[in-house]
Backbone as CSV, one residue per row, in Angstrom:
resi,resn,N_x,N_y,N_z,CA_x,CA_y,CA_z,C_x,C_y,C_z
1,UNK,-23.619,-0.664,-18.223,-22.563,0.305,-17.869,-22.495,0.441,-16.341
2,UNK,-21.354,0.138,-15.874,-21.506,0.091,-14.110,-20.769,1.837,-14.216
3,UNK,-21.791,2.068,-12.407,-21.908,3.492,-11.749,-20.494,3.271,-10.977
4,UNK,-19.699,3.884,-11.216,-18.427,3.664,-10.311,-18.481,4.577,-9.093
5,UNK,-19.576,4.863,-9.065,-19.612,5.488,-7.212,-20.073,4.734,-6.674
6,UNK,-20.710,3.775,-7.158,-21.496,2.879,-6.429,-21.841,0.935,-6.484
7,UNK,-20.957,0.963,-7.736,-20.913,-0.411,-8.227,-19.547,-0.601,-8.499
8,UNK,-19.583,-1.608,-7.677,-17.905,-2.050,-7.413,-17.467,-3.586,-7.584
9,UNK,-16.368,-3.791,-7.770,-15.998,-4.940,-7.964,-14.993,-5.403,-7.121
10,UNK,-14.058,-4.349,-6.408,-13.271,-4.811,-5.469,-13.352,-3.783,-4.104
11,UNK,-12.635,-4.598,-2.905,-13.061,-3.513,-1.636,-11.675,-3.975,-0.708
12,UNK,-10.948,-3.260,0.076,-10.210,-3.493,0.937,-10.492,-2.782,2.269
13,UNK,-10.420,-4.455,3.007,-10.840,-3.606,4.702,-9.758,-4.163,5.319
14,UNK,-9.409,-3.977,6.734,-8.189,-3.972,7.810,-9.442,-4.525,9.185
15,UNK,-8.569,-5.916,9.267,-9.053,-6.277,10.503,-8.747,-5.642,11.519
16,UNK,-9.754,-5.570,12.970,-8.953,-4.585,14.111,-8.149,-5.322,14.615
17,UNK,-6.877,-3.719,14.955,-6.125,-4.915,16.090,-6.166,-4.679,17.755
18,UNK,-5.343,-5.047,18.560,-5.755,-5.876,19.759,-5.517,-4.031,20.451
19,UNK,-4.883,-3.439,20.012,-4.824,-2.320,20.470,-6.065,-1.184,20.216
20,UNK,-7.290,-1.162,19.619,-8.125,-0.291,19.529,-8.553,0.312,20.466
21,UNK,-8.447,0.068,21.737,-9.009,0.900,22.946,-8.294,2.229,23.107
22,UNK,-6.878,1.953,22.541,-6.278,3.576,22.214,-6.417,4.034,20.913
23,UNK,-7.160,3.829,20.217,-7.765,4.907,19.125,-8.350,5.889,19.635
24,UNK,-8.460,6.747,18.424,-9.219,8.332,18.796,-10.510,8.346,18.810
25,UNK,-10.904,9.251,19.600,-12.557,9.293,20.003,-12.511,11.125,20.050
26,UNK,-13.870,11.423,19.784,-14.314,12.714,20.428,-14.910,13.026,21.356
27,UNK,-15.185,12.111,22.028,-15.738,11.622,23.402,-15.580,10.424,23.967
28,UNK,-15.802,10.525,25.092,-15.045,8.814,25.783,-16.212,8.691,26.283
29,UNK,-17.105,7.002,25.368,-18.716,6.065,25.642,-18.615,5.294,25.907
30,UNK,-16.951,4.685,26.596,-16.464,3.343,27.026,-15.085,2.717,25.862
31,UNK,-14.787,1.810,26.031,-13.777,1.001,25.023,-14.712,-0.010,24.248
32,UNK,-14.197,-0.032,23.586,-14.746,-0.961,22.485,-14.461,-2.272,22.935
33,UNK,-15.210,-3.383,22.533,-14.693,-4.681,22.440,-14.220,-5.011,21.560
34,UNK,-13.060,-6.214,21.383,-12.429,-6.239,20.098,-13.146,-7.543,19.750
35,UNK,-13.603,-8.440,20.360,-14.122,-9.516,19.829,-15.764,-9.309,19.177
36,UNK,-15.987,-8.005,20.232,-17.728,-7.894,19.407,-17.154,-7.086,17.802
37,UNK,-15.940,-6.036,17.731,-15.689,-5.491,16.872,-15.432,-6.506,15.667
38,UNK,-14.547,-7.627,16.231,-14.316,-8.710,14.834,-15.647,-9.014,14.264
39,UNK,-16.622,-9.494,15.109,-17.719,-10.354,14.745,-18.586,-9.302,13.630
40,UNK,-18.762,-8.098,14.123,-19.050,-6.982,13.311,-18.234,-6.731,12.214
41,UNK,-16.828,-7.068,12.234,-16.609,-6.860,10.890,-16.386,-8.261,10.089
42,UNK,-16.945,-9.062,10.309,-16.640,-10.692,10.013,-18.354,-10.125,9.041
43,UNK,-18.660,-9.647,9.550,-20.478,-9.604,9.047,-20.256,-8.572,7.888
44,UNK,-19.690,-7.670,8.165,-19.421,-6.536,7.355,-18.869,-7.065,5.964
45,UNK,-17.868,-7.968,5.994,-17.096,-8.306,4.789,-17.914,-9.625,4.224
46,UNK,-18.839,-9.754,5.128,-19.542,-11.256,4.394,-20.512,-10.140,3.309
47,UNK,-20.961,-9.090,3.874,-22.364,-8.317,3.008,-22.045,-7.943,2.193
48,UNK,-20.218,-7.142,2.115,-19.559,-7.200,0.888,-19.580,-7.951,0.117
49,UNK,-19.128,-8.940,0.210,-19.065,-10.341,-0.671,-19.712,-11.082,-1.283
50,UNK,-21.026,-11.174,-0.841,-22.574,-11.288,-1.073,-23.166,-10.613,-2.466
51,UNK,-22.490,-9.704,-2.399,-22.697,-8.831,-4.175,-21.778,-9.667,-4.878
52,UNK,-21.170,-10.032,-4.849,-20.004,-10.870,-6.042,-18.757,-9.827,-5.700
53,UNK,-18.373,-9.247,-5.226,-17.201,-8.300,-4.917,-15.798,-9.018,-4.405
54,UNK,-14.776,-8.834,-4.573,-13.852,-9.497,-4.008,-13.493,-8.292,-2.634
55,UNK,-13.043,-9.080,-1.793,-12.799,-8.057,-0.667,-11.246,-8.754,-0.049
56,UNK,-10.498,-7.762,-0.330,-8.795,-7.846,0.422,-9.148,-7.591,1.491
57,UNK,-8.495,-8.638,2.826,-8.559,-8.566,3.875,-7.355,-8.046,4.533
58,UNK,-7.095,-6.997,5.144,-5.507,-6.851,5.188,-5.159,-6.916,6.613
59,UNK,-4.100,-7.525,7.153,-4.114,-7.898,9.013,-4.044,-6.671,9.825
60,UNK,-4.001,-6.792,10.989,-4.551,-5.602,11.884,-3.176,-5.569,11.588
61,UNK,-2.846,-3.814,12.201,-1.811,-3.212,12.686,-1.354,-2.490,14.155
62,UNK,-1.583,-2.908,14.581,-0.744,-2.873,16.453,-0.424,-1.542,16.980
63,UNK,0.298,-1.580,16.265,0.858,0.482,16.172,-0.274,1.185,15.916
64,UNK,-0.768,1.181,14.763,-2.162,2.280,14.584,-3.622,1.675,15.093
65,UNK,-4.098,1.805,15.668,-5.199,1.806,16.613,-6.902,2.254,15.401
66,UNK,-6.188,2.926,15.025,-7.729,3.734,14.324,-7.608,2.736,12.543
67,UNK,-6.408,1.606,12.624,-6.024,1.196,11.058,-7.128,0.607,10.473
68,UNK,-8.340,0.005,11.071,-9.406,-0.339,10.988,-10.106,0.561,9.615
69,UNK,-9.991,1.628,10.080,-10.856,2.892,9.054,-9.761,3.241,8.318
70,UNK,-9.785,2.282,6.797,-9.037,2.842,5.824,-9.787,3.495,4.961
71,UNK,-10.712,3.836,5.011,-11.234,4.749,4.053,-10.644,6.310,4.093
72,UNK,-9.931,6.549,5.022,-9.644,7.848,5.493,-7.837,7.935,4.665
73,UNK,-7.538,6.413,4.419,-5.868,6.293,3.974,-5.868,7.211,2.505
74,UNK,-7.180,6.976,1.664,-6.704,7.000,0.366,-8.564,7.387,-0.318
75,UNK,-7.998,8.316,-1.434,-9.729,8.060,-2.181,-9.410,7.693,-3.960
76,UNK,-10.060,6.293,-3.577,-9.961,5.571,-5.031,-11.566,6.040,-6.083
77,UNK,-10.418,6.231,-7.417,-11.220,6.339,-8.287,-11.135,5.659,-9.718
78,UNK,-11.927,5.975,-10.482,-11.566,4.686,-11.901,-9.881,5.176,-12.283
79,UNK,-9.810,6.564,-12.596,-8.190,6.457,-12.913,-7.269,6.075,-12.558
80,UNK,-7.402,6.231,-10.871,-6.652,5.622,-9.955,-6.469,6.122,-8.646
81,UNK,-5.749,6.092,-7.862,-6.023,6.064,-5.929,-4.978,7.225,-5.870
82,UNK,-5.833,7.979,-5.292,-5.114,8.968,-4.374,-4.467,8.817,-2.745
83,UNK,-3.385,8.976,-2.696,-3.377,8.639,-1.167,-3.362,9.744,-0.186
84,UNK,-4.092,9.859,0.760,-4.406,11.078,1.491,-3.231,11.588,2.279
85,UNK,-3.581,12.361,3.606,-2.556,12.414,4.465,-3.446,13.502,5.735
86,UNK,-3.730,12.099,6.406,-4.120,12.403,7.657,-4.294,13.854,8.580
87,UNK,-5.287,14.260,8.857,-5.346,15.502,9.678,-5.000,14.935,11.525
88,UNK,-4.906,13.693,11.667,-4.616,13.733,13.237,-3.365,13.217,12.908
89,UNK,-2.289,13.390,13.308,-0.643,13.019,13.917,-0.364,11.175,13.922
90,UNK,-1.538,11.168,14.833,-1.348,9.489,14.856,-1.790,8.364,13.636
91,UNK,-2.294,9.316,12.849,-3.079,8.229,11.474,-1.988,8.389,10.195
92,UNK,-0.991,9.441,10.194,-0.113,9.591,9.296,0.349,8.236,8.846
93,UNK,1.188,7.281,9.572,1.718,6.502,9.086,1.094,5.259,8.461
94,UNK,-0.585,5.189,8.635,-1.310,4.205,7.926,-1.354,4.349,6.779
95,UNK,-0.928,5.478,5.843,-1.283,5.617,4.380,-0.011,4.999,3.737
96,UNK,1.205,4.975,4.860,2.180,4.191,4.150,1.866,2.563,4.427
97,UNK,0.795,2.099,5.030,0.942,0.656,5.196,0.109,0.410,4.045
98,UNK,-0.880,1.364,3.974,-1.850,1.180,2.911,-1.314,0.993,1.174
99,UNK,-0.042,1.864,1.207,0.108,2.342,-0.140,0.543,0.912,-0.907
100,UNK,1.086,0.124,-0.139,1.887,-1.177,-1.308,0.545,-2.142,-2.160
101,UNK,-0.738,-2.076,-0.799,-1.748,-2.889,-1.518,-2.647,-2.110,-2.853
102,UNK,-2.575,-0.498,-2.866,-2.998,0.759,-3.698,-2.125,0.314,-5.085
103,UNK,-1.378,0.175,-4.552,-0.194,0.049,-5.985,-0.180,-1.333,-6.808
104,UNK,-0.697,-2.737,-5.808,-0.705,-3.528,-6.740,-2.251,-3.909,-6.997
105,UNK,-3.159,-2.856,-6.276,-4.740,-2.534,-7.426,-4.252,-1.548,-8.813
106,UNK,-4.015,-0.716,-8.726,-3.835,0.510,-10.267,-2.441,0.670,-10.088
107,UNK,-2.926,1.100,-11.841,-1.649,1.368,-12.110,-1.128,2.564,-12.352
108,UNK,-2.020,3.779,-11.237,-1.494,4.932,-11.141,-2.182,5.681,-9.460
109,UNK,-1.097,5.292,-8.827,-1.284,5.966,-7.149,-0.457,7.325,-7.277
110,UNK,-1.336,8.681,-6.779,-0.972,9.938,-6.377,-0.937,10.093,-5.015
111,UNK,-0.422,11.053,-5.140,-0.418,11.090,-3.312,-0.813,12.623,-2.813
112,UNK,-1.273,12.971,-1.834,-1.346,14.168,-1.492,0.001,14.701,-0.254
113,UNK,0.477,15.495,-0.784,1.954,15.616,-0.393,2.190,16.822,1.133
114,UNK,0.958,17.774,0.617,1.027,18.547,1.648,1.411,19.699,1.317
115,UNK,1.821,20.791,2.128,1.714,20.986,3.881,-0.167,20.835,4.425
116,UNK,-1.035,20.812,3.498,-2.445,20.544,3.922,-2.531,19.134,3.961
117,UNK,-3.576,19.000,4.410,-4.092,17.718,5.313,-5.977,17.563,4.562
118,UNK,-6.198,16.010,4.180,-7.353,15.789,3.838,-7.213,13.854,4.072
119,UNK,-8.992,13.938,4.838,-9.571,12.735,4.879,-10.132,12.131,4.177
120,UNK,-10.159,10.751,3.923,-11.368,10.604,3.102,-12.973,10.365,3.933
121,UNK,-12.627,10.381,4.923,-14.039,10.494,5.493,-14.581,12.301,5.008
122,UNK,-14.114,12.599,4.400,-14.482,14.073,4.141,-15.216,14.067,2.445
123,UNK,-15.090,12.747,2.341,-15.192,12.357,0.295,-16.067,12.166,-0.316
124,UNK,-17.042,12.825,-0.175,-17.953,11.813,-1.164,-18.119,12.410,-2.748
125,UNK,-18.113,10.888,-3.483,-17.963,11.334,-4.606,-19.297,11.213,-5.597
126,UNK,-19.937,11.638,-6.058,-21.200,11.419,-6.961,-21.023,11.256,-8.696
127,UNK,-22.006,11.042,-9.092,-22.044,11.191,-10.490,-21.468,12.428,-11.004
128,UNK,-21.543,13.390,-10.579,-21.137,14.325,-11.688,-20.222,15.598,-10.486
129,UNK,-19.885,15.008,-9.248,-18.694,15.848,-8.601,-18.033,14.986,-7.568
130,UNK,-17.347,15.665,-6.945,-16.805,15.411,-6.379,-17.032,16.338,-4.598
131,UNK,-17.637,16.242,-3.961,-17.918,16.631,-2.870,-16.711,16.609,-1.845
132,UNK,-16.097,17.542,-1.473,-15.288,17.636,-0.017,-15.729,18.471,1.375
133,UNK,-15.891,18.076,2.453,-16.234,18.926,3.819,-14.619,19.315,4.257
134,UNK,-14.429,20.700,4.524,-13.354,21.364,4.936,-13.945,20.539,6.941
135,UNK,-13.592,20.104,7.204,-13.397,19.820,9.119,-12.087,19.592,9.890
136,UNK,-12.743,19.219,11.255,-10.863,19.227,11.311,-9.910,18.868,11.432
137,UNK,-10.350,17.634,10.207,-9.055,16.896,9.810,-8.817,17.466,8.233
138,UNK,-9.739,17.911,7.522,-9.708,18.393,6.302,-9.780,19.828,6.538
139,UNK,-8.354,19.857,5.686,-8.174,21.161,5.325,-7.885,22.343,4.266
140,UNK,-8.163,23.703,3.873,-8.279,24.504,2.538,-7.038,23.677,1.860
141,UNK,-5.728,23.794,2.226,-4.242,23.409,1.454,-4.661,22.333,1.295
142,UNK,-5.409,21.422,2.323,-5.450,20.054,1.259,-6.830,19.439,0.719
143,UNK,-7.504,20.365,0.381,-9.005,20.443,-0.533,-8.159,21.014,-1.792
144,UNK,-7.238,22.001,-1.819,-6.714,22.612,-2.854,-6.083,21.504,-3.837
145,UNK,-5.030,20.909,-3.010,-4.074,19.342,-3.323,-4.817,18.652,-4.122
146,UNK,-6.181,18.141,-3.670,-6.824,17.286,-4.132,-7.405,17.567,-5.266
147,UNK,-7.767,18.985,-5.055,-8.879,19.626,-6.444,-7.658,19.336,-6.975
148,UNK,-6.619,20.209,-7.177,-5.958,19.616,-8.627,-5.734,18.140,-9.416
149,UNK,-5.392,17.313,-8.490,-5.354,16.266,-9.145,-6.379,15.514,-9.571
150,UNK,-7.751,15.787,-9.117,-8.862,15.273,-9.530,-9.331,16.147,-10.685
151,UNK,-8.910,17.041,-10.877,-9.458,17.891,-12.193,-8.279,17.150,-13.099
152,UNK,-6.690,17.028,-13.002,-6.146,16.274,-13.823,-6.734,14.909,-14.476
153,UNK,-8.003,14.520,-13.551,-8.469,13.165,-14.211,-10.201,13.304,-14.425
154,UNK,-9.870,14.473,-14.854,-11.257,15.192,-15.182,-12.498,15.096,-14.181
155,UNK,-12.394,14.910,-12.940,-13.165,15.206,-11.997,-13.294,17.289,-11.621
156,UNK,-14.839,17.510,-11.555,-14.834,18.598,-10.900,-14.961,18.120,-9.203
157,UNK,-14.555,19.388,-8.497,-14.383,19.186,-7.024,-15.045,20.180,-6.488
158,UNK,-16.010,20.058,-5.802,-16.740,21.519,-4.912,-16.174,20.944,-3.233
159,UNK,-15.752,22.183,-2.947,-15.232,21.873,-1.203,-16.487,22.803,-0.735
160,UNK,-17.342,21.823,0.795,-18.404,22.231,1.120,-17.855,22.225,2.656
161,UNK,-18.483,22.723,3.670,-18.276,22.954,4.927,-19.067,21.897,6.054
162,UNK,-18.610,21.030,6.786,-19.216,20.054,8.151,-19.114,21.197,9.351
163,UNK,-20.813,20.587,9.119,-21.330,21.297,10.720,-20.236,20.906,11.739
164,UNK,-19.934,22.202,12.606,-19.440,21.843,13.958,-19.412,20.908,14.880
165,UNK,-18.456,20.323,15.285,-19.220,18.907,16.234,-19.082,17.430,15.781
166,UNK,-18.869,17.844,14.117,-19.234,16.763,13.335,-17.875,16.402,12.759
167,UNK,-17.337,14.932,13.256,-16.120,15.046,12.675,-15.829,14.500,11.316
168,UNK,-16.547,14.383,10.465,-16.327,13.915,9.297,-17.154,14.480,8.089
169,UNK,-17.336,14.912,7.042,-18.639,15.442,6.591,-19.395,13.665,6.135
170,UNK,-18.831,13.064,6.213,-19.756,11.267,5.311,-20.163,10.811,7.156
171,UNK,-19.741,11.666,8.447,-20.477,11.019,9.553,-21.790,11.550,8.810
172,UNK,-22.458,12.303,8.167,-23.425,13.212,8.091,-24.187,12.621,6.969
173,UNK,-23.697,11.923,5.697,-24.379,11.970,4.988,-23.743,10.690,3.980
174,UNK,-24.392,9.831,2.997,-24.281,8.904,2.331,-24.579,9.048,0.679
175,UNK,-23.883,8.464,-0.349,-24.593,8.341,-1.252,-25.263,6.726,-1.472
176,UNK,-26.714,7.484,-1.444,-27.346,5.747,-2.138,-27.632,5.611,-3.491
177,UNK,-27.474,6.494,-4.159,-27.701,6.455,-5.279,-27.033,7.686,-6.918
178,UNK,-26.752,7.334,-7.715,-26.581,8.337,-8.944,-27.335,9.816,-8.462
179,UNK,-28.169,9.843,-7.794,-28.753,11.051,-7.662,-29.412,11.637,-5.972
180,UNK,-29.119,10.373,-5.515,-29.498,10.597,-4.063,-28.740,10.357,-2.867
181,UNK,-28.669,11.133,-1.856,-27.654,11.524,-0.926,-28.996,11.181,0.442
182,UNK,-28.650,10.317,1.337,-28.915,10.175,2.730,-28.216,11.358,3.639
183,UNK,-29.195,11.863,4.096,-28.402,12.903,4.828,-29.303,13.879,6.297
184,UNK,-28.376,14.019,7.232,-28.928,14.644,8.477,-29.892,15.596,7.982
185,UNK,-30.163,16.495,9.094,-31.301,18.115,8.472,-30.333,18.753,8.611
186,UNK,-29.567,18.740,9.664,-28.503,19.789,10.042,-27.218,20.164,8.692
187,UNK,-27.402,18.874,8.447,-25.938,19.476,7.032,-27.055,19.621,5.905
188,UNK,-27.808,18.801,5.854,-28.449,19.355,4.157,-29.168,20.437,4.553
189,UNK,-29.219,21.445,5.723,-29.634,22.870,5.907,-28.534,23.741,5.447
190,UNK,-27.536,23.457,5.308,-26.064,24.028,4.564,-26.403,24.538,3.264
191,UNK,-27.420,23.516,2.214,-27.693,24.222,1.321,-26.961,22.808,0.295
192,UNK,-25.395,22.249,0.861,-24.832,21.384,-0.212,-25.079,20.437,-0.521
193,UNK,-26.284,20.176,-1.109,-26.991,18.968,-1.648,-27.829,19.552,-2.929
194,UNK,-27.924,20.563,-2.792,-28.809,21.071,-3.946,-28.801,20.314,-5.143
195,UNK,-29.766,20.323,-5.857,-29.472,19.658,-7.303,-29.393,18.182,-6.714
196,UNK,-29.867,17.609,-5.538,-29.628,16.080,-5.404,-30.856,15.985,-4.832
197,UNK,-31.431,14.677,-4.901,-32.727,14.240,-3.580,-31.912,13.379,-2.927
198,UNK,-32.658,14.191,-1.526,-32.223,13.787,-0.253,-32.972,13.506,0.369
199,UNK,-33.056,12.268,0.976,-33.551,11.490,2.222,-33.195,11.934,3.204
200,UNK,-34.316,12.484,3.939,-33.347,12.787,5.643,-33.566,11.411,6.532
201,UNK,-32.196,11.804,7.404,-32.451,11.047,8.904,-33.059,11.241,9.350
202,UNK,-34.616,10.285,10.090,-35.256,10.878,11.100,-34.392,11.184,12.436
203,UNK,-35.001,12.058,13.055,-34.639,13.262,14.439,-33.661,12.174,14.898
204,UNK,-33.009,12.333,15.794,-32.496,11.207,17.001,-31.938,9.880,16.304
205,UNK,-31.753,10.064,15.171,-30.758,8.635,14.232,-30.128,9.238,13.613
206,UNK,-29.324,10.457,13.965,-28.351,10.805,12.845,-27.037,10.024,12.229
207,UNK,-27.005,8.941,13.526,-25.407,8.370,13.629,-25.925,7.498,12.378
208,UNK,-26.894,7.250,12.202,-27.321,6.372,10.907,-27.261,6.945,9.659
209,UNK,-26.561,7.936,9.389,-26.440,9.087,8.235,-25.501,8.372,7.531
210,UNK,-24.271,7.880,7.876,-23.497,6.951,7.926,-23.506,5.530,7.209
211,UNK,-23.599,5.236,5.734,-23.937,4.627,5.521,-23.216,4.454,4.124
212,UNK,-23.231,2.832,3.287,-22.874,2.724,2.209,-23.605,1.993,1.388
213,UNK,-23.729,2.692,-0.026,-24.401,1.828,-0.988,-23.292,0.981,-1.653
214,UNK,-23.294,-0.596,-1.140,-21.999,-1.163,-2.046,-23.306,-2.444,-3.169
215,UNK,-23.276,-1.699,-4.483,-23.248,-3.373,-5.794,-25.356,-2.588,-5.009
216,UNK,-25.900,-3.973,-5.464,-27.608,-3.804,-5.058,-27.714,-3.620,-3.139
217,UNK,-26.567,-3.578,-2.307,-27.110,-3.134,-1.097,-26.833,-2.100,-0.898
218,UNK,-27.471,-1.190,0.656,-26.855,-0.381,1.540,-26.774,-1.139,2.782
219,UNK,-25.112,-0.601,3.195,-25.096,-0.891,4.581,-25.005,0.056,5.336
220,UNK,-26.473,-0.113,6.949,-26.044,1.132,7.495,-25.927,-0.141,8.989
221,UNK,-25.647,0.855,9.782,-25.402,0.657,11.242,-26.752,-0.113,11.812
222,UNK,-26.890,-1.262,12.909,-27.948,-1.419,13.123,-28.609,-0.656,14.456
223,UNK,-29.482,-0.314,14.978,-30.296,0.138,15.633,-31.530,1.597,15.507
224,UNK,-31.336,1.381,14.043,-31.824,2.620,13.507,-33.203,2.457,12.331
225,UNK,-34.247,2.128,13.411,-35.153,1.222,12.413,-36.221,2.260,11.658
226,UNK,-35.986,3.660,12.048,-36.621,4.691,11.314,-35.769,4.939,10.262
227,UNK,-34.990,4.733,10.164,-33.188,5.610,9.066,-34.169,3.944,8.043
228,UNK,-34.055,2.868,8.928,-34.132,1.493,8.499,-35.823,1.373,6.959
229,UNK,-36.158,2.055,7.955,-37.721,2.242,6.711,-38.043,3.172,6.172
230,UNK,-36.971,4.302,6.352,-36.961,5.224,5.158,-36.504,4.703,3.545
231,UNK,-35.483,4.002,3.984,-34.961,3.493,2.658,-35.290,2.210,2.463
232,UNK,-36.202,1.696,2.957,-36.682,0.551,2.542,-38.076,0.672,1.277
233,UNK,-38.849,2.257,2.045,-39.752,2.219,1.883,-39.287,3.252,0.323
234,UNK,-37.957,3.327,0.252,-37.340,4.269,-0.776,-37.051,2.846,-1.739
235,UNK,-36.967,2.266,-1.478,-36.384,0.823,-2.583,-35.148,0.180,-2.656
236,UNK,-34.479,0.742,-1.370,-33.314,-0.105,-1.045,-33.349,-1.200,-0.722
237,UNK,-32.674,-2.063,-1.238,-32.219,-3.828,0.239,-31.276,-3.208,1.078
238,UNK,-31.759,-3.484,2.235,-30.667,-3.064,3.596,-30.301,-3.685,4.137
239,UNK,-29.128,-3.867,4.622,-28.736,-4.718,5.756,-27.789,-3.882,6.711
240,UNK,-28.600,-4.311,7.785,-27.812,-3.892,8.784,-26.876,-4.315,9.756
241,UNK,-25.893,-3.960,9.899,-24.605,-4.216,10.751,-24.321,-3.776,12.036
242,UNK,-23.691,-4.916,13.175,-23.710,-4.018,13.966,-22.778,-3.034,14.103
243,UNK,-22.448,-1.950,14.771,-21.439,-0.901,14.814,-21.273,0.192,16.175
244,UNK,-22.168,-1.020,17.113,-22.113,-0.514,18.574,-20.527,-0.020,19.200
245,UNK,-19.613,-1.190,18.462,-17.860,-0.746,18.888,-16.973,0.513,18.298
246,UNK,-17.223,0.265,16.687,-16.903,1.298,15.816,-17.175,2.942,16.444
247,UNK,-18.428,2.417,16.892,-19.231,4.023,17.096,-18.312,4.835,18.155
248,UNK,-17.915,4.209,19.195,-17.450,4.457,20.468,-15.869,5.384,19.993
249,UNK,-15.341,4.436,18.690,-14.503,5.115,17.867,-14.451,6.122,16.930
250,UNK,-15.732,6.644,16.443,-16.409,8.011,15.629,-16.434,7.215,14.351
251,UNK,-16.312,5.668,14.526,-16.271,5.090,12.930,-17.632,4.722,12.507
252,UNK,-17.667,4.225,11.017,-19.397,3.732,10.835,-19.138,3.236,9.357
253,UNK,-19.751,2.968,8.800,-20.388,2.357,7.587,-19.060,2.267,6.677
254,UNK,-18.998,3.575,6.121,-18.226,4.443,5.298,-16.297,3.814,5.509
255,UNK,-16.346,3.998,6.677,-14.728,4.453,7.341,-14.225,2.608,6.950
256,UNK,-15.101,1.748,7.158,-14.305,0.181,6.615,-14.155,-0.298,5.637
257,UNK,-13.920,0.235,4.583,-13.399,-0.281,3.729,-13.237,1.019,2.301
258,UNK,-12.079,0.677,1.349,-12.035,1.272,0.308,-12.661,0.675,-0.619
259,UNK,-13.592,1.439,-1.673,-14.226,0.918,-2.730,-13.951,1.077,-3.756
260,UNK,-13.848,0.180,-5.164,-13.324,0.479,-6.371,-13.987,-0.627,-7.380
């Protein structure tokens, strides 16, 4: 019986395009390179693939800068794909580039219509809920949006709160497992993990919180060789990627690709 939070069979990522140096940041750590960024995601979609997964490659987009991180377009589930709707101005129009390839995966795309606003970097979904961080791209009207239609497909939804600072609640925290959540001290001091085991980040690797369990791997970011032997020494295979460019962009593990 495959875990559909975590065992997948198909994945869609967005090559970068030549324009990423004007994507959004919450701080400015330099520009990214786009050629170290390809090579990083040339690696990224090979580790995908490596499980037996098929992975849609979809071409950069010029206009959107941040199109790279489609995980934020849409949150797919076995019934079918929700399509989000951006909390920053400039990411709005990626959920319409996204939606034609949504539609010829399932055969039932919803959409979140609004006047609220929700990410999927805000998503994580587990065995038995559905986890949302209100931040500030996610918001009450569109945690509300979403709860309904995920209870229409019999998902429960708990909306939980991202520490300050933190722009995503999945910058913070990962699922690796049916029952276990990778996660900072600072958010699993929130309390919203309860009822889960949690691995913390050691001190000073939080950006390594950030992470995905895709098929028998996790992928996290590379330079994080304490985050690296926690879960090794937990029973993961890891591989690590680089994500020195991404980072500069507030992106990581999570934000490249949709899973289903």
């Amino acid at each position: 019986m495959r875990n559909p939070t975590y065992e997948f069979t198909r994945a869609i990522t967005r090559r970068p395009a030549s324009t990423i140096a004007a994507g959004l940041r919450a701080e400015d750590i330099g520009n990214p390179s786009l050629d170290s960024m390809l090579a990083a995601h040339t690696a990224y979609v090979a580790a995908l693939r490596s499980t037996g997964a098929e992975v849609i490659e979809l071409d950069p987009l010029e206009a959107f800068p941040d199109a790279q991180f489609v995980e934020d377009t849409a949150l797919c589930l076995p019934q079918g794909a929700i399509l989000m709707r951006p909390g920053a101005p400039s990411r709005l129009g990626e959920v319409a580039e996204m939606a034609p390839t949504l539609r010829a995966c399932y055969d039932e795309v919803r959409e979140i219509t609004g006047p609220g606003h929700v990410e999927g970097g805000d998503i994580l979904v587990t065995e038995k809920e559905i986890l949302v961080g209100r931040s500030d791209r996610t918001d009450a009207a569109g945690v509300a949006e979403l709860a309904e239609i995920a209870a229409e497909w019999g998902h429960s939804l708990r909306e939980v709160f991202t520490p300050a600072g933190v722009l995503h609640f999945k910058t913070d925290c990962s699922l690796m497992d049916g029952e276990t959540i990778l996660s900072t001290k600072r958010l699993d001091a929130s309390g919203c993990f309860q009822g889960y085991r949690v691995l913390h980040v050691p001190e000073g690797e939080e950006a390594a919180a950030n992470a995905i369990r895709f098929n028998n791997l996790v992928l996290m970011a590379a330079g994080f060789p304490r985050t690296a032997e926690v879960l090794d020494k937990a029973g993961y295979d890891v591989v690590q990627i680089d994500n020195t460019d991404c980072a500069k962009l507030d992106g990581g593990m999570s934000c490249l690709s949709l899973r289903f």
